[in-house]
Phi, psi and omega in degrees: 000154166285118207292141153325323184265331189262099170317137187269124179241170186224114170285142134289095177251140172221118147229200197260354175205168194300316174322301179299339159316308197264346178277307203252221174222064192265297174324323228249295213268323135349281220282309181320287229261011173258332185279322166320303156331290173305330182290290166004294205274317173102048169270160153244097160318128195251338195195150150220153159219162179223150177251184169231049183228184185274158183272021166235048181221139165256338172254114175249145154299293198279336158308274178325328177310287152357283158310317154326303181287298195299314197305323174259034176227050174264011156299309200276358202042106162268149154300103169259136179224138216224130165258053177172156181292321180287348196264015182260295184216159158261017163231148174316320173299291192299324177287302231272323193257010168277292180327317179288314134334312171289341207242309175312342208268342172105025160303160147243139186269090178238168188185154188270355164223037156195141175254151184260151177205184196226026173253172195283303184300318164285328140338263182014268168329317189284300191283341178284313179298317167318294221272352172272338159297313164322290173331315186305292183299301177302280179348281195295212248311359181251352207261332175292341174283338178299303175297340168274329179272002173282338167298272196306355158299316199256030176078002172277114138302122165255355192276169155315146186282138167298153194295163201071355169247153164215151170283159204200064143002092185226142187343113204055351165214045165091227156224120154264157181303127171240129179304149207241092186250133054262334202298322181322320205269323178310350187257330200269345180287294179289324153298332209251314162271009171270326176306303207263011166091344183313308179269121183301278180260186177295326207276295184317314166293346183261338181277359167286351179251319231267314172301317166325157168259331177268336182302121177296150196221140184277164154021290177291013197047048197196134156267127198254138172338305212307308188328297180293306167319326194288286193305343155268356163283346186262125171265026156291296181294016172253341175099054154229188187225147158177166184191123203273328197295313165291011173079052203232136203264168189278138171235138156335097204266166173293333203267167175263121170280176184252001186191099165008125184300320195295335165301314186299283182331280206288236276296310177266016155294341165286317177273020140317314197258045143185137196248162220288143188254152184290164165255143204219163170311124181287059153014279167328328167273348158242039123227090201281358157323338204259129201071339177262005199223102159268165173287113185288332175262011187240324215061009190273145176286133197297103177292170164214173175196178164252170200215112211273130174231182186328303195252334183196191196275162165187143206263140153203154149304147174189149177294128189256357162320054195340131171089339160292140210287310209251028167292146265328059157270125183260156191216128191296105180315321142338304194267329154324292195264025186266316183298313187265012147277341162293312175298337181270340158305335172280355183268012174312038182020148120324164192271315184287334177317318177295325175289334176277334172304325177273314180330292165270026167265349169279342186277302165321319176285316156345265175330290195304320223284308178296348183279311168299338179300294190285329132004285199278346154287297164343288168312339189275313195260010168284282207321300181269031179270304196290325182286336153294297152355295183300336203268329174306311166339297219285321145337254151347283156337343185255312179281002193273137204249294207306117196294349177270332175293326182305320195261340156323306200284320167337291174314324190245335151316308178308317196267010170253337159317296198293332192269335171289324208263353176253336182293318188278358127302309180327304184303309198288351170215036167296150177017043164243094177312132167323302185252164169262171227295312162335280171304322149325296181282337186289324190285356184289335175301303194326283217298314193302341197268330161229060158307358185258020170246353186272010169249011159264010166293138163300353194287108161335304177287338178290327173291310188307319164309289178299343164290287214274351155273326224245332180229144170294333187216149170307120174302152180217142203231155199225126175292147182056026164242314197140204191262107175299186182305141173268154208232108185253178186266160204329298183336251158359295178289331177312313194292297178310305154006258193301005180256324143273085213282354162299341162252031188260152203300161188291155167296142178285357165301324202114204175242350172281160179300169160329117147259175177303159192264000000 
C-alpha cells in the first residue's frame, strides 16, 4: 500500500527507435535518473512505461498506455516524470497536445531538468525548450539525408538491402552491398527469364519465386504483386544508383550487379508493353501445350481444362473460338502430347548431320566475333556523338530563362545519360563470348541432338523452352488428324534441308541451263 502522506508517481521514458531499445541503455538510464528524482521529491513509483518511436509522433503504445492508467487514478494526481522535455515529444505542437493529454488525464507533469509551471514565464521557457527539441530533430534529419544523398552520389546504396543483397562492412568504405546467396542467384535467374521471355508475364514470375524454397517469403509464406514490381523495377540490381527525390540521377553503383544494365533495359521495355497478369492456377503446369498449339481451323490458340467425369477428373484441349467448325470439341490430352512427342522424336538428326552442324556452327561464331569487332566502332562513335548532344543541352540549358524548356532540356539530357551508361556496357562486352566456342557447341548439340528429352523435364520452363527453340511459330492441329506442317526454327530447319536434298536450296549458277563458252 501506499503512504497516504506519499504521492503516487508514473515514469515516462522514450526513445526513438527499437533499435536504440534493444542496442543501447538509453530507456534504462531515464528511468534510473526519473527514479532518482522521485526519491528525492518523496514520490512512489507506481509504474513506469515506454516507448520505442520517434518524437514527433503523438499515437504512441506506450503514451496511450499511460494515459489510461493516470485517467483511473484521477482523484488521487498522479505525478507524471519524464527526463527531458525531448524525451515527451520532439516538436512544439506534439509537446502542447501531450501536455494538454497529461493534464486532462488528471496528470502533474514534473522532470528533473525542468520545472513546469502556469505563468507566462515558465510557458516561455517550457515551448523554447520545446521548439529547440525540435530544431534538434529536423537538423539530426537534415544532416543524415544530406549524408545519404552523398553517399548515393559516390555510388552507395543506402536504402534497405533488396532481397538478394545484405549490407557487409568494408574497409574504407563503409558498409556496402554484397550478394547475399542463394537468393542473389533466384533474383538473377528470375529477372533475366522475364527479360529474355521465359517468364511471359509478372504473374510467371511470382509464381516461379513463390515455388522456390530459397527465395524469401513474407510472414504467410506468400509473394504479393506489389514485391514483384519493386523487384523489376530496380536498377540496383544492374549495378546502378539513383534517388529522383533527392534529385541525385542514375549512376554507376559501387556494388556487383546480378544482372546487365542492357537486361534491366528490355525488362521495362517489357512492363511499357504488357501489363500485370492476375494471378491464377497456373494451368499451364498440366497443360504445357497451352497457348503454343492452335486450332488448324481458326488459328486461335488452343485453351485447356479439366473436365469433370462420373468417377474423376479428366484433361483435354479444345478451341475456345466461337463460330469455329471445332469449337469447344474437346481432344484428349494423352493423344495431343503423345503426337507431339513423336514428332520431336522424329527431329533427331544423323550423326553425319552433326559434323555439317558444327561446321556451320564455327562459321557462324567467326561471323559474330567480327560483328563484335564492328560493334564496338560502331559504340564508339554513338558514344561519342551522344557526349556531344549532352554538351550541346547543357548549353541551351544555361541560356534557357523559360522553367518548361528547362526541364525539357533536363529530361532529355537523363535518357541520354542513360543511353551513355548502356552503350559503354555494351562496349565492355562486344565481342566477348559468354562461354568458349566448345562449351557453347556441345550444349547446343545436346539439345539439337534430343529436344524430347529436356521436354521430359518436370520443369514448365523447360517444356516452354523447347516450343520457343525447337518452332518458329505455334504448331497447329486438326482434330482426328493430327499436328499439320511445322514452321520449325533456323537450326532445325536448316538441319532437315540437308537431310532432304529434294529441298535444298537452288544452285548458285542459276535455273537456266549452262551456255558453251
Amino acid at each position: 500500500m501506499i503512504d497516504k502522506e506519499q504521492r503516487a508517481a508514473v515514469i515516462y521514458c522514450r526513445v526513438s527507435s527499437i533499435k536504440q531499445s534493444t542496442l543501447g541503455d538509453g530507456l534504462r538510464s531515464q528511468e534510473t535518473r526519473c527514479r532518482e528524482f522521485a526519491r528525492r521529491k518523496g514520490y512512489e513509483v507506481i509504474e513506469v512505461f515506454q516507448d520505442d518511436v520517434s518524437g514527433s509522433l503523438i499515437d504512441r503504445p506506450g503514451m496511450k498506455a499511460m494515459l489510461a492508467f493516470i485517467r483511473k487514478r484521477r482523484n488521487s494526481g498522479v505525478v507524471v516524470i519524464i527526463d527531458d522535455v525531448s524525451r515527451l515529444a520532439r516538436g512544439l505542437q506534439a509537446h502542447i497536445e501531450l501536455r494538454g493529454a497529461i493534464a486532462n488525464a488528471g496528470g502533474i507533469l514534473e522532470s528533473p531538468s525542468i520545472e513546469f509551471g502556469d505563468d507566462s514565464d515558465s510557458v516561455l521557457v517550457e515551448h523554447l525548450l520545446a521548439s529547440v527539441s525540435q530544431h534538434q530533430r529536423q537538423k539530426n534529419g537534415e544532416q543524415t539525408r544530406n549524408r545519404m544523398r552523398a553517399r548515393v552520389m559516390n555510388g552507395f546504396w543506402v536504402f534497405q538491402a533488396p532481397t538478394g543483397y545484405r549490407y557487409e562492412r568494408v574497409s574504407g568504405g563503409g558498409r556496402m552491398l554484397k550478394r547475399d546467396e542463394p537468393a542473389a542467384s533466384v533474383v538473377q535467374e528470375a529477372l533475366e527469364g522475364y527479360a529474355s521471355g521465359r517468364f511471359e508475364t509478372q504473374a510467371d514470375v511470382m509464381r516461379f519465386l513463390q515455388e522456390h524454397p530459397l527465395f524469401p517469403k513474407d510472414s504467410r509464406g506468400r509473394i504479393r504483386h506489389q514485391r514483384i514490381h519493386v523487384l523489376l523495377n530496380q536498377p540496383v540490381y544492374a549495378g546502378y544508383v539513383e534517388a529522383p527525390e533527392w534529385d541525385v540521377s542514375l549512376r554507376v553503383g559501387q556494388h556487383e550487379p546480378l544482372i546487365s544494365f542492357q537486361t534491366y533495359q528490355r525488362i521495362q521495355d517489357r512492363l511499357k508493353g504488357i501489363g500485370r497478369a492476375p494471378m491464377r492456377k497456373n494451368l499451364n503446369q498440366d497443360f504445357p501445350l497451352r497457348g503454343f498449339v492452335a486450332c488448324a481451323d481458326c488459328g486461335a490458340p488452343l485453351t485447356a481444362c479439366w473436365s469433370k467425369g462420373s468417377h474423376s477428373l479428366h484433361p483435354y484441349y479444345l478451341c475456345p473460338k466461337r463460330g469455329c467448325p471445332s469449337y469447344g470439341k474437346s481432344i484428349r490430352r494423352d493423344r495431343i502430347e503423345g503426337e507431339f512427342e513423336t514428332l520431336l522424336h522424329a527431329m533427331t538428326p544423323s550423326a553425319a548431320l552433326f559434323k555439317v552442324a558444327t561446321a556451320m556452327f564455327k562459321d557462324l561464331w567467326d561471323h559474330r566475333s567480327r560483328q563484335g569487332e564492328a560493334e564496338l566502332k560502331a559504340l564508339s562513335a554513338q558514344l561519342v556523338k551522344i557526349e556531344g548532344q549532352v554538351e550541346q543541352l547543357l548549353e541551351r540549358i544555361l541560356d534557357a530563362r523559360v522553367p518548361s524548356v528547362i526541364a525539357a532540356y533536363e529530361e532529355r539530357v537523363r535518357k541520354l545519360e542513360e543511353d551513355k551508361l548502356l552503350i559503354r556496357e555494351r562496349m565492355a562486352n562486344a565481342g566477348r563470348p559468354k562461354s568458349s566456342f566448345d562449351g557453347t557447341l556441345r550444349t547446343a548439340l545436346e539439345f539439337l541432338s534430343s529436344p524430347w528429352k529436356l521436354w521430359n523435364s518436370d520443369r514448365l520452363e523447360d517444356k516452354r523452352a523447347v516450343l520457343k527453340l525447337t518452332f518458329a511459330d505455334r504448331l497447329r492441329y486438326t482434330r482426328n488428324e493430327g499436328f499439320r506442317t511445322t514452321d520449325l526454327s533456323l537450326p532445325f530447319k536448316l538441319l532437315d534441308a540437308l537431310n532432304h536434298p529434294e529441298s535444298r536450296m537452288a544452285s548458285p549458277r542459276g535455273f537456266e541451263p549452262l551456255l558453251p563458252p
